[in-house]
VOGUTI-322937 format. One record per residue: x, y, z of N, C-alpha, C, O in turn; residue in one letter. Coordinates in Angstrom, 1 decimal. Example, Ala and Ser with C-alpha at 12.3 -4.5 7.8 and 13.67 -1.06 7.14 Angstrom:
<pts>
13.2_-5.7_7.8_12.3_-4.5_7.8_13.2_-3.3_7.8_14.2_-3.3_8.5_A
12.8_-2.2_7.1_13.7_-1.1_7.1_12.9_0.0_7.9_13.4_1.1_8.0_S
</pts>
This chain:
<pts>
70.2_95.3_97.8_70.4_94.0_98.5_71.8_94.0_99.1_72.7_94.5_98.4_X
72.3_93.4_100.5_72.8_93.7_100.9_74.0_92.2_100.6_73.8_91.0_100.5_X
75.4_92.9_100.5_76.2_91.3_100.2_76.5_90.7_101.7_76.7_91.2_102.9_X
76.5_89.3_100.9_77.4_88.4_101.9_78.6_88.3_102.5_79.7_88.4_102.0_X
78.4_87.9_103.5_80.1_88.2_104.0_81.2_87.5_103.3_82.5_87.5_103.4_X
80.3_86.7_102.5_81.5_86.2_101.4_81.7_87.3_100.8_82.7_88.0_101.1_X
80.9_87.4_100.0_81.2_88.8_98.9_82.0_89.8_99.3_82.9_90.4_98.6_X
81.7_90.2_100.6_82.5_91.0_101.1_83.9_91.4_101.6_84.5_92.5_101.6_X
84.4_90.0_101.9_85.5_89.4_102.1_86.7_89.7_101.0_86.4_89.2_100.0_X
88.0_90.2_100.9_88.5_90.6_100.2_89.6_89.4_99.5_89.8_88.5_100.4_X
90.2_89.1_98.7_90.9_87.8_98.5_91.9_88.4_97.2_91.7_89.4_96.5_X
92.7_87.7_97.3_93.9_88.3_96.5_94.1_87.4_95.2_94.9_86.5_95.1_X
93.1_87.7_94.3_92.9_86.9_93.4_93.7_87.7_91.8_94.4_88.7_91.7_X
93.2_87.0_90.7_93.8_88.2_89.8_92.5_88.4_89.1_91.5_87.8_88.9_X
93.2_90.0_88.8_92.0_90.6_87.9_91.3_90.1_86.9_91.8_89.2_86.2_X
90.0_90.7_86.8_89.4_90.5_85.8_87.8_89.2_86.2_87.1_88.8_85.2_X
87.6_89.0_87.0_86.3_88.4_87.2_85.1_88.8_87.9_85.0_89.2_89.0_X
84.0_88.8_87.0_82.8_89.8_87.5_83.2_90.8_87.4_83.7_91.4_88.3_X
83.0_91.3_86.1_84.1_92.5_86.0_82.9_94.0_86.3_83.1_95.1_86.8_X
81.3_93.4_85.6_81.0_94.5_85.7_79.8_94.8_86.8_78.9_95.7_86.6_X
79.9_94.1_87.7_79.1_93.9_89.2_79.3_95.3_90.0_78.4_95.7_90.6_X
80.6_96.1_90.0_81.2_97.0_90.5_81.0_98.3_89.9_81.7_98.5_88.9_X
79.9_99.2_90.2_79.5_100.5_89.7_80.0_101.7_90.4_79.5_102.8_90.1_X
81.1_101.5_91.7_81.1_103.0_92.2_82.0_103.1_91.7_82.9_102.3_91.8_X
82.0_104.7_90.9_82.9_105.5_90.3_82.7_106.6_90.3_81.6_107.2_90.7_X
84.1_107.3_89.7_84.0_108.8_89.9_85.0_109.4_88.4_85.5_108.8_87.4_X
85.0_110.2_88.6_85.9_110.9_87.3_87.0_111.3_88.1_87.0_111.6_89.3_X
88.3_111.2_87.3_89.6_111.8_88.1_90.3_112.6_86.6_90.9_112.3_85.6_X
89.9_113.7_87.2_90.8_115.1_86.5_92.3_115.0_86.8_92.6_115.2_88.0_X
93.3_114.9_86.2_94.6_115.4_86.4_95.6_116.6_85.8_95.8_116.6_84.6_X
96.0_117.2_86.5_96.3_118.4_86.4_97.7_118.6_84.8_97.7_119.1_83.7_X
98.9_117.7_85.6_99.7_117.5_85.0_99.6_117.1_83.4_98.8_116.2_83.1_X
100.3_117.7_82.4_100.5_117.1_80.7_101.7_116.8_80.6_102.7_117.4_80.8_X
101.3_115.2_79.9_102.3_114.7_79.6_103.1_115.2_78.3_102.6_115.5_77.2_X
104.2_115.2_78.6_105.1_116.1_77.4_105.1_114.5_76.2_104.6_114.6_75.0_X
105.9_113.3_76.9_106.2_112.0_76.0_104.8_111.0_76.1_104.9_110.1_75.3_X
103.9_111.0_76.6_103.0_110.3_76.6_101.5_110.0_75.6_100.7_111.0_75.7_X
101.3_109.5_75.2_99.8_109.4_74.6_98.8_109.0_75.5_97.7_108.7_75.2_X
99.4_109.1_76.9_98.3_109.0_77.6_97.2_110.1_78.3_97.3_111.3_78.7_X
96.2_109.3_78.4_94.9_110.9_78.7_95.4_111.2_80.0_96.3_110.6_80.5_X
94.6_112.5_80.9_95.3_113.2_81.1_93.6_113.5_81.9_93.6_114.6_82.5_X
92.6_112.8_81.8_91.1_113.0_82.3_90.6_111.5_81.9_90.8_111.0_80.8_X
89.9_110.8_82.8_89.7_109.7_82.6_88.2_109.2_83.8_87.8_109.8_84.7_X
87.8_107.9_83.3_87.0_107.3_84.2_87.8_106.2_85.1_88.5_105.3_84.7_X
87.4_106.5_86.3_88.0_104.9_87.1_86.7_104.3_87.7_85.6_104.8_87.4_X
86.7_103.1_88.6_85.9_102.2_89.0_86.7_101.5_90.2_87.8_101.0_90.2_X
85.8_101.5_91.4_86.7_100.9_92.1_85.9_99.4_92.3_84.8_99.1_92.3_X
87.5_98.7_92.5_86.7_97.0_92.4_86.9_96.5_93.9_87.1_97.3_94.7_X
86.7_95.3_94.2_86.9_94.6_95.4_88.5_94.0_95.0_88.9_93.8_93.8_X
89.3_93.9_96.3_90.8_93.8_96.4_91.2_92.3_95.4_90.4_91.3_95.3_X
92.4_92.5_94.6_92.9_91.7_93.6_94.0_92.2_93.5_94.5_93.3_93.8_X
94.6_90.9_92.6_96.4_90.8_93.0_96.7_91.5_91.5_96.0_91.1_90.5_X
97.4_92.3_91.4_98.2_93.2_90.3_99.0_92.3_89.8_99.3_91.3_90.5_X
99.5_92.5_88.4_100.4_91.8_87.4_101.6_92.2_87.8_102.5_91.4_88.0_X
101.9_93.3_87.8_103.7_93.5_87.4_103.4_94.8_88.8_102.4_94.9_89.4_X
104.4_95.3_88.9_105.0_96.1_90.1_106.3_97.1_89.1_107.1_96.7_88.4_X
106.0_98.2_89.4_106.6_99.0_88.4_107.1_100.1_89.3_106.4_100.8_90.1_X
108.5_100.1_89.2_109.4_101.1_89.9_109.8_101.9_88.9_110.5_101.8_87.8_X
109.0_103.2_89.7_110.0_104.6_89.0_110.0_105.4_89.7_109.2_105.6_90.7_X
111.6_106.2_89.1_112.1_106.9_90.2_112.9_107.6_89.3_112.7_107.4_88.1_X
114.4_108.9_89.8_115.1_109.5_89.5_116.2_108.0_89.2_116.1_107.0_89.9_X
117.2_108.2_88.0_118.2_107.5_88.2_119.1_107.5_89.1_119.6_108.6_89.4_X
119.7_106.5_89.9_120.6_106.6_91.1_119.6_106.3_92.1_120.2_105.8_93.1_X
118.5_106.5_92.3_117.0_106.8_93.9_118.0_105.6_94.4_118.9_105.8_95.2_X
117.8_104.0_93.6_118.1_103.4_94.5_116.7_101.9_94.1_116.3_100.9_94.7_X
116.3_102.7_92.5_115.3_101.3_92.1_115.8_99.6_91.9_115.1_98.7_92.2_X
117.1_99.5_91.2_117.6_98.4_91.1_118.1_97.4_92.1_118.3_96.2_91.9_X
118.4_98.2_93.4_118.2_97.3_94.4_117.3_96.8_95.4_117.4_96.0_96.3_X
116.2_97.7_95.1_115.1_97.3_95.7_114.5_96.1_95.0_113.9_95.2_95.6_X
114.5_96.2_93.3_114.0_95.3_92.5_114.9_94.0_92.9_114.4_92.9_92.9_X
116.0_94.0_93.3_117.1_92.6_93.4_116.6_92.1_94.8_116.0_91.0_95.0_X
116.8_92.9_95.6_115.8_92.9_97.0_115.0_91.8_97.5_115.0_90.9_98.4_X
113.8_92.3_96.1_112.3_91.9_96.5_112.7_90.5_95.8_112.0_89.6_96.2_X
113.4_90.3_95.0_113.4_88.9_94.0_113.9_88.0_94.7_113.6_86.9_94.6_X
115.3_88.5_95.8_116.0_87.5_96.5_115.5_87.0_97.5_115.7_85.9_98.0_X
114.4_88.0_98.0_113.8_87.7_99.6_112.3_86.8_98.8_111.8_85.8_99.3_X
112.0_87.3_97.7_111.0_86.3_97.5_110.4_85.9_96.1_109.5_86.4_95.4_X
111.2_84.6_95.8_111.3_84.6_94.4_110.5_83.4_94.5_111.0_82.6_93.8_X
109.6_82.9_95.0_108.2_82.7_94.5_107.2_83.6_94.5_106.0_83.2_94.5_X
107.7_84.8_94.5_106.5_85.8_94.3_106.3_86.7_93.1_105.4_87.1_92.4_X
108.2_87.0_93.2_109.0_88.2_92.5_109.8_87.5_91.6_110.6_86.6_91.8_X
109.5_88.4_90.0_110.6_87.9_88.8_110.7_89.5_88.1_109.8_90.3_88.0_X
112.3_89.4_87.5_112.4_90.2_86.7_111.9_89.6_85.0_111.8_88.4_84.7_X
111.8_90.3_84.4_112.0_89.7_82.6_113.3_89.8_82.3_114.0_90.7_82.5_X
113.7_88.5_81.7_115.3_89.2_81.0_115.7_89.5_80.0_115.6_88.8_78.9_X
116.2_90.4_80.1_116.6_91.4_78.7_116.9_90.9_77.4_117.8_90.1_77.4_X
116.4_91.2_76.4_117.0_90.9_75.1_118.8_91.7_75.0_119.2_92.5_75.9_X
119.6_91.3_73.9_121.0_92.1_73.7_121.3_91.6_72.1_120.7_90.6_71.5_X
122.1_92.4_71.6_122.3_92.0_70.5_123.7_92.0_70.6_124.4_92.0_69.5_X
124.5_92.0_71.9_125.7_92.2_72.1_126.5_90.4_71.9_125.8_89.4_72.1_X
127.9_90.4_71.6_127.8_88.7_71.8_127.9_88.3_73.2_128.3_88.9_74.2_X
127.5_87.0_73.0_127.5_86.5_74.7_128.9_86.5_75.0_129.8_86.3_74.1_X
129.1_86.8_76.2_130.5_86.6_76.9_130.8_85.1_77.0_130.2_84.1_76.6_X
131.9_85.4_77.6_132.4_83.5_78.3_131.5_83.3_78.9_130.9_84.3_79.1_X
130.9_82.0_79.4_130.4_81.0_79.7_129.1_81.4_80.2_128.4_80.8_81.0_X
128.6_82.6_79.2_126.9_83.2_79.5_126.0_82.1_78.9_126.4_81.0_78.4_X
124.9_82.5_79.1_123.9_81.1_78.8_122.8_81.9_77.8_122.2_82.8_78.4_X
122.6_81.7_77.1_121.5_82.3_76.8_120.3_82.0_77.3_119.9_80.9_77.5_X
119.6_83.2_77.7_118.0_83.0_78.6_118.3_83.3_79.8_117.3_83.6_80.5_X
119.7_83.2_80.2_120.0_82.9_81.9_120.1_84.4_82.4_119.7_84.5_83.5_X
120.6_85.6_81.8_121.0_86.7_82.5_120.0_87.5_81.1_119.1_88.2_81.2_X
120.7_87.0_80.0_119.8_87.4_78.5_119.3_86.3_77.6_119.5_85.1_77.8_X
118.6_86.9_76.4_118.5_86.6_75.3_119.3_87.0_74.7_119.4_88.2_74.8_X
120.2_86.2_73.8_121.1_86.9_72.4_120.4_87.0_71.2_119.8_86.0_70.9_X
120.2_88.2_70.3_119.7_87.9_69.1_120.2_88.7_68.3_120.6_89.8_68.8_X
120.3_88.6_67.3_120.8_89.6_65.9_120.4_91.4_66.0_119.4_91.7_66.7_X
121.0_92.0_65.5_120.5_93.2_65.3_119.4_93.0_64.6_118.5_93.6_65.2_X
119.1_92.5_63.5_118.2_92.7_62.5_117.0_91.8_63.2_115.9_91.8_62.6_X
116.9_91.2_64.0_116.1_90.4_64.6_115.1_91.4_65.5_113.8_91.5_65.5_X
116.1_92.0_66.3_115.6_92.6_67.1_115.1_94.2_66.5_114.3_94.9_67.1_X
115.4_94.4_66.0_115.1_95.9_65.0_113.3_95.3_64.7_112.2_95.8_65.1_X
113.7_94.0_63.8_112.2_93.5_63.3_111.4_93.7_64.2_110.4_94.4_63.9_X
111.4_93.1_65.7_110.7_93.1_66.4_110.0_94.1_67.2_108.8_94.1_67.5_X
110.9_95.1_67.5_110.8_96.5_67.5_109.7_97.3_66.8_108.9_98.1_67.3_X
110.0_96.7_64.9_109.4_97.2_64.2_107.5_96.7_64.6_106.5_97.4_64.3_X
107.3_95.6_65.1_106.4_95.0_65.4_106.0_95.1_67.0_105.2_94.2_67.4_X
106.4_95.7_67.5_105.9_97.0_69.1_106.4_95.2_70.0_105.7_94.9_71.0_X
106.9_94.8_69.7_107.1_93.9_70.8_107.9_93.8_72.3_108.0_93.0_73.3_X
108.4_95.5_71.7_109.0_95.6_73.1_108.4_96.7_73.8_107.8_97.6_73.2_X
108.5_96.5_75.1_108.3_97.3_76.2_109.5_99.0_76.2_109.0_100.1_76.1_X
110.5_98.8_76.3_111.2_99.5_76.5_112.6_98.9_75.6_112.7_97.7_75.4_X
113.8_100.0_75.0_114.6_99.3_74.1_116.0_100.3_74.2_115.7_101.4_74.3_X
116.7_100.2_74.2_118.0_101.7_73.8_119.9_100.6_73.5_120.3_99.5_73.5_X
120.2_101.8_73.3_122.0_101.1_72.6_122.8_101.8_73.9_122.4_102.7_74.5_X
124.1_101.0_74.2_124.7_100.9_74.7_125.7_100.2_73.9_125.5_99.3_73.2_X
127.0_100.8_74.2_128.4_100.6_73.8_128.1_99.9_72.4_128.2_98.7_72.4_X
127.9_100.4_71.3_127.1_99.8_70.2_126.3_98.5_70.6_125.7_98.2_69.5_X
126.0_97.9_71.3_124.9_97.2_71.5_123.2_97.5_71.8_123.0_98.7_72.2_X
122.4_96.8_71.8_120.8_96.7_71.9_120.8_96.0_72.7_121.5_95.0_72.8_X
119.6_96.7_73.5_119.3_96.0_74.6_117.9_96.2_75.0_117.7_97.4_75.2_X
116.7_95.5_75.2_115.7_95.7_75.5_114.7_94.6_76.0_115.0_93.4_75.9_X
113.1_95.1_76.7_113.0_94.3_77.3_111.1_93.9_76.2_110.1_94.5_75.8_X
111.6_92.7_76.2_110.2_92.3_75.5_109.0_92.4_76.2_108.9_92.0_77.4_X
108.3_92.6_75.8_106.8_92.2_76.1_106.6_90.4_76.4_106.0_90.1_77.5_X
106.8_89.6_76.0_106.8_88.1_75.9_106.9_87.9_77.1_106.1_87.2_77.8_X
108.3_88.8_77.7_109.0_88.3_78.4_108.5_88.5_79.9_108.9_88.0_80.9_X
107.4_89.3_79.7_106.4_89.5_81.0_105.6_88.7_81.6_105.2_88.4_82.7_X
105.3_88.6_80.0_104.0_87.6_80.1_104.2_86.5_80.5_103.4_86.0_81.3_X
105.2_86.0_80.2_105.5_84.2_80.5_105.9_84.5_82.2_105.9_83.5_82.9_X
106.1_85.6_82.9_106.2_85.7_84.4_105.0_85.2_85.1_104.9_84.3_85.9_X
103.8_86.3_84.6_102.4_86.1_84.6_101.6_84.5_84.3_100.5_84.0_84.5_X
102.8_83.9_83.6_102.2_82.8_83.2_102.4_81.9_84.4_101.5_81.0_84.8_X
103.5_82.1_85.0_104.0_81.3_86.2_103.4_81.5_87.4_103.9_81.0_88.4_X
102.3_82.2_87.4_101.7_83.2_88.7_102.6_84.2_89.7_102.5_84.5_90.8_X
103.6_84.6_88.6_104.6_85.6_90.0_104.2_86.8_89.4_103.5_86.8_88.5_X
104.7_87.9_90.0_104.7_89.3_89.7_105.8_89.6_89.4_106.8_89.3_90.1_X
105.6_90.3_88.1_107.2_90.8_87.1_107.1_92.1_87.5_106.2_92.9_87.3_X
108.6_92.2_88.2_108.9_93.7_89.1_109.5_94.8_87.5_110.0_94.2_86.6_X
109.4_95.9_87.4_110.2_96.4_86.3_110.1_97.6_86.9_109.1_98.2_87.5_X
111.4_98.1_86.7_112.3_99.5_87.1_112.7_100.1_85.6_113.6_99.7_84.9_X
111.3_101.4_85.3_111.1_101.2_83.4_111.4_102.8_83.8_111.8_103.3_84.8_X
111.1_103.6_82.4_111.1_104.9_82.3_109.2_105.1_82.3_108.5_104.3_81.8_X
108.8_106.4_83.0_107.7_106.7_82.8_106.8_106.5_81.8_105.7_106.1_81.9_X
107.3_106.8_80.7_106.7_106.1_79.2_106.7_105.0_78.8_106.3_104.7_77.6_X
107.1_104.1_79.7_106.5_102.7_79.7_105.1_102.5_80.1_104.4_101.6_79.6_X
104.7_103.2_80.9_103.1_103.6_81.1_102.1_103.3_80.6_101.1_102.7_80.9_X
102.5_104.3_79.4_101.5_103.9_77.9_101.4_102.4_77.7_100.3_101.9_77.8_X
102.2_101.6_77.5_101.8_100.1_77.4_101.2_99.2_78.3_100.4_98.3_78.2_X
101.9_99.9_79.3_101.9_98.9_81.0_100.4_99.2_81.6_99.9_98.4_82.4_X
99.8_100.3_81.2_98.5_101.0_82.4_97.5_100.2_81.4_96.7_100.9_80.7_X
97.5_98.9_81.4_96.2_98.0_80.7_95.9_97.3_82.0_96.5_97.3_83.1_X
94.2_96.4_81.5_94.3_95.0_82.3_95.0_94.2_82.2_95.1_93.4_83.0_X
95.7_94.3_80.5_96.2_93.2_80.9_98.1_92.8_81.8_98.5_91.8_82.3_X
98.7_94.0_81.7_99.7_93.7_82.9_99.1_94.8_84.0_100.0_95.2_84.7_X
98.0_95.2_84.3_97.5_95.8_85.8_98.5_96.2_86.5_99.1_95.4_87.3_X
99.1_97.6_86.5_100.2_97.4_86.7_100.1_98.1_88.7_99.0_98.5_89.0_X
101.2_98.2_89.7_101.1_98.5_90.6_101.8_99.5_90.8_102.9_99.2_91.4_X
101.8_100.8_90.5_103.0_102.0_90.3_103.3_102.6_91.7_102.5_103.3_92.3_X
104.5_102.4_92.1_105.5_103.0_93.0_106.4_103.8_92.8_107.3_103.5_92.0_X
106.2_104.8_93.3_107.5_106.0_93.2_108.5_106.3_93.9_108.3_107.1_94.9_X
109.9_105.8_93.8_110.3_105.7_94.7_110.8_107.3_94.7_111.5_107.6_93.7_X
110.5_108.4_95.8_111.2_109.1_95.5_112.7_109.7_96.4_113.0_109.1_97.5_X
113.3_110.8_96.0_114.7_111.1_96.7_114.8_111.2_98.0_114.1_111.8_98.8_X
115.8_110.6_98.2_116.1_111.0_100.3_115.4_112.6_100.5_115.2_113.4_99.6_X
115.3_112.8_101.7_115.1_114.3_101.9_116.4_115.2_101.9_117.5_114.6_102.2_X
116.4_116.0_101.7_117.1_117.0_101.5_117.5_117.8_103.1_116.6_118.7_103.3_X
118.4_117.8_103.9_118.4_118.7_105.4_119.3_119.8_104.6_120.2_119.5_103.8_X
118.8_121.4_104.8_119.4_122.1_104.7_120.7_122.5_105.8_120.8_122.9_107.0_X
121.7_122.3_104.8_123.6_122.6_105.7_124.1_121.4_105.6_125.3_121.3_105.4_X
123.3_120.1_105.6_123.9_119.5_105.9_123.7_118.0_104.1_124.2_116.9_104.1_X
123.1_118.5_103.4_123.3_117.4_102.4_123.5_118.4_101.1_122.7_118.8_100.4_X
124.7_118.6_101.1_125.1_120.2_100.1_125.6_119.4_98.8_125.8_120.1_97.8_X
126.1_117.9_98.7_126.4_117.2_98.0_125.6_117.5_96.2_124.4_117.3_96.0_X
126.3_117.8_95.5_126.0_117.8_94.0_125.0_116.9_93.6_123.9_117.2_93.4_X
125.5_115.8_93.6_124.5_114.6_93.3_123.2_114.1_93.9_122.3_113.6_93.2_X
123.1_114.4_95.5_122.4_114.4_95.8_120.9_115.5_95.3_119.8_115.2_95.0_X
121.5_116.7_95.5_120.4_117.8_94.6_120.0_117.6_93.5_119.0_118.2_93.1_X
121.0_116.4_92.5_120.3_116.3_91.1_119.6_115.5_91.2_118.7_115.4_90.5_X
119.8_114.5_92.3_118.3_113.7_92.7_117.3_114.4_93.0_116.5_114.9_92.2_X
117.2_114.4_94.0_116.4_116.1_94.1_115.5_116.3_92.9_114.5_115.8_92.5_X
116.0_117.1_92.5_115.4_117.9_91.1_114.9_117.3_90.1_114.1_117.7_89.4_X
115.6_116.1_90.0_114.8_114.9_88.9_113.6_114.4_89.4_112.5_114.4_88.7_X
113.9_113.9_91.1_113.1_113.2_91.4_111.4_114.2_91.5_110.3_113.7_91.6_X
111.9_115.6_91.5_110.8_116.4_92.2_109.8_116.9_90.5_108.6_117.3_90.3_X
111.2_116.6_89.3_110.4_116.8_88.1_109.1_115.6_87.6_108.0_115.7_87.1_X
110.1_114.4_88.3_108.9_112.8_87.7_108.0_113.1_88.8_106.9_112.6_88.4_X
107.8_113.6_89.9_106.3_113.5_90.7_105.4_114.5_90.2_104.2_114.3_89.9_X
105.9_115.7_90.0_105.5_116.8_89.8_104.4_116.1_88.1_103.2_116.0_88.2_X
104.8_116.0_87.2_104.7_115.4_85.9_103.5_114.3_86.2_102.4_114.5_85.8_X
104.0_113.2_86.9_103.5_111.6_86.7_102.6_111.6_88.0_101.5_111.0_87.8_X
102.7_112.1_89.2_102.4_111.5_90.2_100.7_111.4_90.3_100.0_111.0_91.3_X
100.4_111.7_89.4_98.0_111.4_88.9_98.8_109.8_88.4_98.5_109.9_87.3_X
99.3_108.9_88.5_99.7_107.7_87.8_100.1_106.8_88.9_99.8_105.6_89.0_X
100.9_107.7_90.2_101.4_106.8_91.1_100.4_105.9_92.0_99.4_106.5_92.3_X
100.5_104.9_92.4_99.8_104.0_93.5_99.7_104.5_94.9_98.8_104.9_95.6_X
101.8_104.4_95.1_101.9_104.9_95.9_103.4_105.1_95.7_104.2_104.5_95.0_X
103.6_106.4_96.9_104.9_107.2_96.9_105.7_106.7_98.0_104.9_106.7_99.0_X
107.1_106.4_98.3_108.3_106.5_99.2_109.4_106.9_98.8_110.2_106.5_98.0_X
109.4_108.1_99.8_110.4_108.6_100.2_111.6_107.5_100.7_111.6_106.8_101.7_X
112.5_107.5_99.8_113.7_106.8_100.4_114.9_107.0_101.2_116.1_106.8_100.7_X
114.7_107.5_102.4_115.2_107.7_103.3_116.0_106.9_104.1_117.1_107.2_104.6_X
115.5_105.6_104.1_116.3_104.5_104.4_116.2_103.5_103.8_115.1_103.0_103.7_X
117.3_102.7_103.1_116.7_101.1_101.8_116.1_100.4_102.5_114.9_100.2_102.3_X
116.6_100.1_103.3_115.9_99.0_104.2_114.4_99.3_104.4_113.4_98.9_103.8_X
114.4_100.3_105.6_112.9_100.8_105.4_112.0_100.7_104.4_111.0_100.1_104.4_X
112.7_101.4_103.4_112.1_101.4_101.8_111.2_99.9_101.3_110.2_99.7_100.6_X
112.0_99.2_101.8_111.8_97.9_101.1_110.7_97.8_102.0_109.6_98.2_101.6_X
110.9_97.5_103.0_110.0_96.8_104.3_108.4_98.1_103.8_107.3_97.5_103.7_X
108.4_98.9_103.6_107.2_99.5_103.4_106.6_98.9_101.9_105.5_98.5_101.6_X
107.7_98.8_101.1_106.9_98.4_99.7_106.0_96.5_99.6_105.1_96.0_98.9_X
106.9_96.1_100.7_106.7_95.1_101.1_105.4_94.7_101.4_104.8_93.8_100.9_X
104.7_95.6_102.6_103.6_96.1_103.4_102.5_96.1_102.0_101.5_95.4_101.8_X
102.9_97.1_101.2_102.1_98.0_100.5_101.3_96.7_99.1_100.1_96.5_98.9_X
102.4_96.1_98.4_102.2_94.9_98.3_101.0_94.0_98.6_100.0_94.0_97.9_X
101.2_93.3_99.9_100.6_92.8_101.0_99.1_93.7_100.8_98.1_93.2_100.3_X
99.1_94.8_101.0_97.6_95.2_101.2_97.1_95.3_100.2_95.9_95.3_100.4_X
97.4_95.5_99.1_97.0_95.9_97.6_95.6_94.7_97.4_94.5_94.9_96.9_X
96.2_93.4_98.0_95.8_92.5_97.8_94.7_92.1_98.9_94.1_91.0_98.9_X
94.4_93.2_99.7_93.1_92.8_100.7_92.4_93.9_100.5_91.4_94.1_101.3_X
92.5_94.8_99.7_91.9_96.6_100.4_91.1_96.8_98.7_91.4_96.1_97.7_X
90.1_97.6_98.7_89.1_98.1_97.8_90.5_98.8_96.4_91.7_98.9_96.9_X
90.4_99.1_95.3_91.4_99.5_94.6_90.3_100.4_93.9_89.1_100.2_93.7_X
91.1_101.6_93.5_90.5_102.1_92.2_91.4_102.1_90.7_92.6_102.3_90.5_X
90.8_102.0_90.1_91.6_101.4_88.9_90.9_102.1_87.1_89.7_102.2_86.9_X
91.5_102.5_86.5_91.0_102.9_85.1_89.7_101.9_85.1_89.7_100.8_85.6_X
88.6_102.6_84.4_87.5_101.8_83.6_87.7_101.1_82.4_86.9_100.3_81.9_X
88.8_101.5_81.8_89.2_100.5_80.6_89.7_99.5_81.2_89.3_98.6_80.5_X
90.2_99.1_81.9_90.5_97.5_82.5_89.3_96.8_82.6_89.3_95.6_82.4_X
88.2_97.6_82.8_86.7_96.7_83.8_85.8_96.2_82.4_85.4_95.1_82.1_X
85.6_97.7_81.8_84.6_97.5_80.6_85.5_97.1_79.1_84.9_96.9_78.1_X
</pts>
């Protein structure tokens, strides 16, 4: 039977309704093993009719240039775009607010929580903790915006559910002109960036080359935008 031009019609809704109306699938083999991941590595997907993704996940080499694309997307459009904000166990400075840049909480608070998988991602700096909860996503999701996060690839494992659906972008390294970008730093981009594709990229959505920020943005922008009209293929554990 053939559908209606309703049905057909793509709408930028969120996941998860009529979940199991959608039968074309395929298997996707991937080549790459994950060295830090418990994720498979051979899987079923399903592709659905177009729907709006939870969170927006930037990964890249350190330095690509993820944190200001994430400040970017939130300033140009913060009825769309939110970050989570960080837990710290550091004390608040002068005239910080709690909630407003962070949460403050005890070492032993945050350790507990830890102990109880409640964070997403976590690490110490200058004897302080700092990490980013799971909560803290959700209540984005709760507001209908999309919680942008610039994570490490093993954030994956938590994030590749239905329930934060995630939208994976890779931002990867400027190009490289031979003679003329001989710069140290620049090649260790390079090489990082060429290790996380090589590794992750059976996970990516989609890839940019960051060649120009501006550019960069304005494509992610685009890509965004269509996610939300165009056919998706997506893991079968989201659907069934």
């Amino acid at each position: 039977m053939e559908k209606t031009k309703q049905e057909q019609q793509a709408s930028c809704t969120w996941f998860g309704k009529k979940k199991k109306q959608y039968k074309d699938k395929y298997l996707a083999k991937h080549n790459a093993v994950f060295d830090q991941l418990d994720l498979v590595t051979y899987e079923e997907v399903v592709k659905l009719p177009a729907f709006k993704r939870k969170t927006l996940v930037l990964l890249g080499a350190h330095g690509v240039g993820r944190r200001h694309i994430k400040n970017t997307l939130i300033t140009k459009h913060p009825d769309r775009f939110a970050y989570p904000i960080p837990h710290t166990t550091r004390p608040p400075k002068k005239d910080e607010e709690n909630g407003k840049n962070y949460y403050f909480v005890s070492h032993d608070q945050m350790m507990q929580d830890i102990s109880n998988n409640e964070y997403l991602e976590y690490g110490s700096h200058e004897d302080a903790m700092y990490g980013t909860k799971l909560e803290t996503i959700r209540k984005i999701q709760e507001q209908g915006l999309i919680a942008i996060l610039d994570v490490e690839p093993q954030a994956l494992k938590v994030l590749r559910t239905a329930e934060f659906a995630p939208f994976v972008v890779f931002i990867a390294a400027p190009t490289i002109t031979p003679g003329l970008n001989e710069d140290e730093s620049l090649q260790r981009l390079q090489k990082e960036s060429d290790i996380l594709q090589r590794t992750y990229a059976h996970y990516f959505d989609l890839t940019i080359i960051n060649n120009e920020i501006d550019e960069t943005i304005r494509h992610l922008e685009e890509a965004v935008e269509l996610v939300c009209t165009a056919p998706q293929w997506v893991p079968v554990s989201w659907v069934y």
